[in-house]
Every structure is written in C-alpha cells, then in structure tokens.
N, C-alpha and C positions, 0 to 999 in steps of 0.2 A: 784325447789320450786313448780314447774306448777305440778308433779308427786305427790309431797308430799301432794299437797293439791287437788288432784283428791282423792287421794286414800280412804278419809275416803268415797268418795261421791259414791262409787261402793258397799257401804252397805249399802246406803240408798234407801228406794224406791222411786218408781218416782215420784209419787204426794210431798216424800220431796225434791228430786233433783227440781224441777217448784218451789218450793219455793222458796229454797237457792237461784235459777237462779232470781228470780224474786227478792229477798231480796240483791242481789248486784249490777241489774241493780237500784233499788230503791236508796241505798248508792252513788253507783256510778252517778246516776242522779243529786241527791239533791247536791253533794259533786262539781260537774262540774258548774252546777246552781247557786250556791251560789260566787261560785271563779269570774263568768263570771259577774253574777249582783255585786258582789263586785266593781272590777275594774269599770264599765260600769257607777255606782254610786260615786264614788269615781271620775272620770275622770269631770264627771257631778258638782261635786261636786267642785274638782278645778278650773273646769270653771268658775263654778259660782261669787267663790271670786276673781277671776283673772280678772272678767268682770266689777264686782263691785269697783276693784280698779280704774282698767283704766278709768271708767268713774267719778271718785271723779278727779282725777288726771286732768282729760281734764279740769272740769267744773271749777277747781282752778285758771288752766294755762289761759283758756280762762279771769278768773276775774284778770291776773297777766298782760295779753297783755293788760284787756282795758283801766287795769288803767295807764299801761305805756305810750299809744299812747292817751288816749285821756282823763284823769282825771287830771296826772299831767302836762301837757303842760298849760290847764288851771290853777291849781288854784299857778304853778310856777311862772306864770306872774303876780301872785298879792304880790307874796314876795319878801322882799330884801333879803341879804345875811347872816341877821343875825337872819330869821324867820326861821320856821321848820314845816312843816305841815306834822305828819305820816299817815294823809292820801294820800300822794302824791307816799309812798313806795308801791311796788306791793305785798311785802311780808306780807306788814300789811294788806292792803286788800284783800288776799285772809286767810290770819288768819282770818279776824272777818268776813267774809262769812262763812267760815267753822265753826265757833261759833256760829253763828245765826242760822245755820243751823241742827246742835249739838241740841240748845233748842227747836226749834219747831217741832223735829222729833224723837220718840225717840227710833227708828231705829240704830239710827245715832250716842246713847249715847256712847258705847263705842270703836268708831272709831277713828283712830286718823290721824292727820295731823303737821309736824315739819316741817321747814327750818332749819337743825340744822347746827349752824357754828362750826366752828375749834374756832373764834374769835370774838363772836357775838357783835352787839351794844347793841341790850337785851340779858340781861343773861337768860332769860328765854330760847331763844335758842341756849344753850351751847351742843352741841353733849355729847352725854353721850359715854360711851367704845361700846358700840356696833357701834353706828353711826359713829366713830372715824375709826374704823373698815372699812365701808363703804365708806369714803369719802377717805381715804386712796387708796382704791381699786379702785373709780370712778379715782382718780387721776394718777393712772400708766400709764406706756407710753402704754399703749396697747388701748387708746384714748374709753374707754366705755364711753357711753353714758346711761346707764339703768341697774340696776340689781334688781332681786325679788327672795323673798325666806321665809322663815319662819322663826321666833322668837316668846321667848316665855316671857310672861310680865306676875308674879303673877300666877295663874290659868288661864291664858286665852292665845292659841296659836293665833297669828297676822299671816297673810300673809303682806308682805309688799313690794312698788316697791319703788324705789330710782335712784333719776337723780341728775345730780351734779349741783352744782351753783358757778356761775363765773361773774364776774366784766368783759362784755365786750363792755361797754360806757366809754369812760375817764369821759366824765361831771359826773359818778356817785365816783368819786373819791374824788369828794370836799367833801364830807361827811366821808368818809371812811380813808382820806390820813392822818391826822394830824387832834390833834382837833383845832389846831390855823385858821387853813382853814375851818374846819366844823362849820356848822352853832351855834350862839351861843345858840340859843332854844333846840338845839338837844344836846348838852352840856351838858347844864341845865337839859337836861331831863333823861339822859340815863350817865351822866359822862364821865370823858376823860381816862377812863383806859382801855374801850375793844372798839372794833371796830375798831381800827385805823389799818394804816400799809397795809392795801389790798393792792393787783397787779392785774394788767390787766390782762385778760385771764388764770387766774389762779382758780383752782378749790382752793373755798373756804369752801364748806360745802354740803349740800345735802338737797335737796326737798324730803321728803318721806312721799307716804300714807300708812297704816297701815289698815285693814280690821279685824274683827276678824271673827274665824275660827270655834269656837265654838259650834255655834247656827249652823251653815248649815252643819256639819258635826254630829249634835246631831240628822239631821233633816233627812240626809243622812242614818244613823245608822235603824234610827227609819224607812224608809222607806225598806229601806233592809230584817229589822224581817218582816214586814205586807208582804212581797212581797214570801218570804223565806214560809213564813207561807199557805200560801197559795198555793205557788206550792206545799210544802209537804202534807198537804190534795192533791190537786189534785192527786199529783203524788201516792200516800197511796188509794186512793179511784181506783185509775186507775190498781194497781197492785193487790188489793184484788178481782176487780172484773175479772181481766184477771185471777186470781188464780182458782177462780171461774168457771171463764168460761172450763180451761186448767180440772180442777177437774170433772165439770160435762159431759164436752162431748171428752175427751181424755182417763184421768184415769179410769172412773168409767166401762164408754166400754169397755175397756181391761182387768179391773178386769174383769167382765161379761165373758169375752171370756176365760180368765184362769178357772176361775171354770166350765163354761160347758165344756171346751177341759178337765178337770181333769174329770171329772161326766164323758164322754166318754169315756177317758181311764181306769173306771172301769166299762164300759159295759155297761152303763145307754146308750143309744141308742135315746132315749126318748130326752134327753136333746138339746134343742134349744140355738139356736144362739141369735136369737131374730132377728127384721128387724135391716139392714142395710143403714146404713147414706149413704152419697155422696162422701165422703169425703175418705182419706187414713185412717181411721178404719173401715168405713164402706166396704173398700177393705178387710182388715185383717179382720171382719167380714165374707165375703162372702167367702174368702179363706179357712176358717176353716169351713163353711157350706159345700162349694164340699169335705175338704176332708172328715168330716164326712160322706159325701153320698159316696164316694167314697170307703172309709170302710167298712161302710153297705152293701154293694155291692159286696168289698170282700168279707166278713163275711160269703153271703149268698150262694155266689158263691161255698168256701168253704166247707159249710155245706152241698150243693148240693152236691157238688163232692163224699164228704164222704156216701150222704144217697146211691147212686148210685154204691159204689162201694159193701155196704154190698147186 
C-alpha cells in the first residue's frame, strides 16, 4: 500500500512533495489532537458528574444520620404509640431537604433523588422496572453495596449511583411489621395496604441520586470545537508558514541552481550561482560553483592544448 501510494509522489515536484508532506502531518496532527482532547474531555467530564453525585448523596446521608441520632430520639419521646410524626423518618428528611433545595437553586431543577421501595409506605416511592432492576442486583449474594451507571429519562441522560436500603433496627419494625402494631396516625395517613411485612437485614429498596448529563456534556462538546478550533488555525498557520519558509530558502535555491547548471551546459559560462547560504544548499551551491570553475578550467585548458598543437 506504502509503494502504491509513493508512486504517484515521484512525479511530483518537490515544492508539491513539502506540501503533501506537510498536508498529512497537518491531518495527522489535528486527527491525533482531537482523539487525545476527546478522551482527556470526556474523562473530565465524567468526573464532573460522578463528583457532583457523590456529593448530593453524602449531604443527604449526613441529613439521614442527624435525623436518626439526634431528631428523632427527641421528638419520639413526646409520642405514645398511637402518634406518628414523619418527621422522625430519615427518609422523609432527607426528601424535603432535597426539595428545599430543588426550589431555591435552580441548578438543582432537574436533579433527582428516590428511596425507591419494592413495598413502599408512600406509594409515591414505588420502584419503577428500572429500580426494580437495581435493587434486585443490590440484593444478590455477591453482598454490593453501591452501583452507578447511566439511564435515560425522556430527552435527558442521568448518571445515577444507587445503595441499598435495609431494616437494620428491630424498634423500626413497629412501623413497618403489621398495621395492627404500626402506629395509628401513620395508618390514617399512608393506609394498611403497603409497607407492612419488612425483614430485618433485608434489602428492601434502594437510595439513588440521579445527576443529569446533559448540560456538562453539551458544555464538554462546546469546549472541544473552541479548543479544536484553535489548534486548527494554529496548526494551519504553522504549516503555511513552514511551507513558506521550505519554498523560499529550500525550493527556490535549487530551482536557481538547475537553471544556472542548465545555462552552463549550454556554454553560457557567464552564468552565476549566486552567494551561498550556511546551510546544506548553500553546500550544493558552492558544489556546483567549483565545478563550474573546474570546467572552465578544463575548457581552457583544452582549448590551449589545441592552439598549441596547430
């Protein structure tokens, strides 16, 4: 293939050979540049949303520990057994944190955050067939604790991580065991047809935040052309002017040199080299100055021989 495609380039001349040369390292630049800032953007770019999960996900858990250890211990001791305060659930308080949060930012608007059960008390967190999917998976005996990955909701791709959720306090089973035993306010408020039945240490459902992908990957793109773009002028400006340069002190002096060595081989004697650069033309330059003197020299020699011998 390396023959077949030399071959057309030994009938071109050299100022187009500098070009061709220069028109594939230019291909070959931009084409290496663009693969390398891809990845290097895209890597960047994963981070980004992978960082921004992890840190919804802490700032939740942290409002799930405070309200376990130190919200509801209080306002438990103000209830009997037949009160229900959902502010005492960690699940509820880190829902309407993530709500409050939602409205006064609107970063935030199309983010999301589920507890989604197999068996909810609110139907509003009913696992849907993806999460089902998921909590299935958190549940196998291969004991995970975390999985992330990508899903797509409508026009908009989510990155999402997901931990499991599990009943591992017996006292949170008076809620959850029977509704005969669950308090009768939470009854009243939520019905006796879901949530009951839980087990101990048993993956019930999954915690998942949800990031979307959209925007930093639109941001990603966009940063890509401006950066692309710019090394292509560079790299265009850098190739025209080495074209340049290879044209005016490579090509043009060797043309020079072919046509005085032709003007000499038909006797024009006259004909100059012109001065000589520093460089390896200005060698082949003065190469072809000795041997013009050199010839001249025969020539004369020659000519002497002959006057001498009439």
């Amino acid at each position: 293939m390396l023959i077949n495609f030399s071959q057309p380039l030994k009938n071109l001349a050299l100022a187009q050979k500098l070009t061709v040369l220069l028109l594939v390292i230019f291909i070959g630049g931009i084409s290496l540049s663009g693969v390398a800032l891809a990845n290097i953007l895209n890597y960047k770019a994963q981070n980004e949303i992978t960082s921004q999960a992890s840190l919804l996900f802490h700032t939740l858990n942290s409002v799930r520990d405070y309200t376990n250890t130190e919200v509801t211990p209080r306002l438990s001791a103000n209830l009997n057994s037949n009160q229900f305060a959902p502010q005492t659930i960690p699940s509820y308080s880190s829902r309407r944190v993530f709500e409050k949060l939602r409205e006064r930012n609107n970063e935030y608007q199309n983010f999301s955050y589920k507890e989604a059960m197999l068996n909810p008390t609110n139907i509003n967190d009913l696992a849907d067939n993806f999460e089902k999917q998921i909590i299935q998976k958190l549940s196998g005996t291969n004991n995970l604790q975390e999985t992330s990955g990508f899903r797509s909701l409508g026009r908009e791709k989510y990155f999402y991580i997901a931990r499991p959720l599990s009943i591992n306090d017996a006292s949170c089973l008076r809620c959850h065991s029977s509704p005969e035993i669950a308090p009768k306010e939470m009854v009243q408020l939520y019905g006796n047809k879901n949530g009951f039945n839980w087990k101990l240490n048993t993956v019930l459902g999954t915690q998942m935040v949800s990031v979307p992908t959209n925007d930093i990957l639109q941001k990603a793109y966009q940063s890509w052309f401006l950066v692309m773009g710019i090394v292509t002028v560079i790299f265009a400006l850098a190739i025209y002017f080495a074209n340049f340069w290879l044209r005016r002190y490579v090509v043009k002096p060797i043309k020079r040199v072919v046509r005085v060595a032709e003007a000499v081989s038909t006797g024009d004697m006259e004909a100059d080299f012109g001065s000589a650069s520093k460089d390896e033309v200005g060698s082949l330059v003065e190469a072809f100055t000795r041997m013009k003197i050199s010839l001249v020299m025969a020539i004369r020699r020659l000519e002497q021989s002959r006057a001498d011998n009439r």
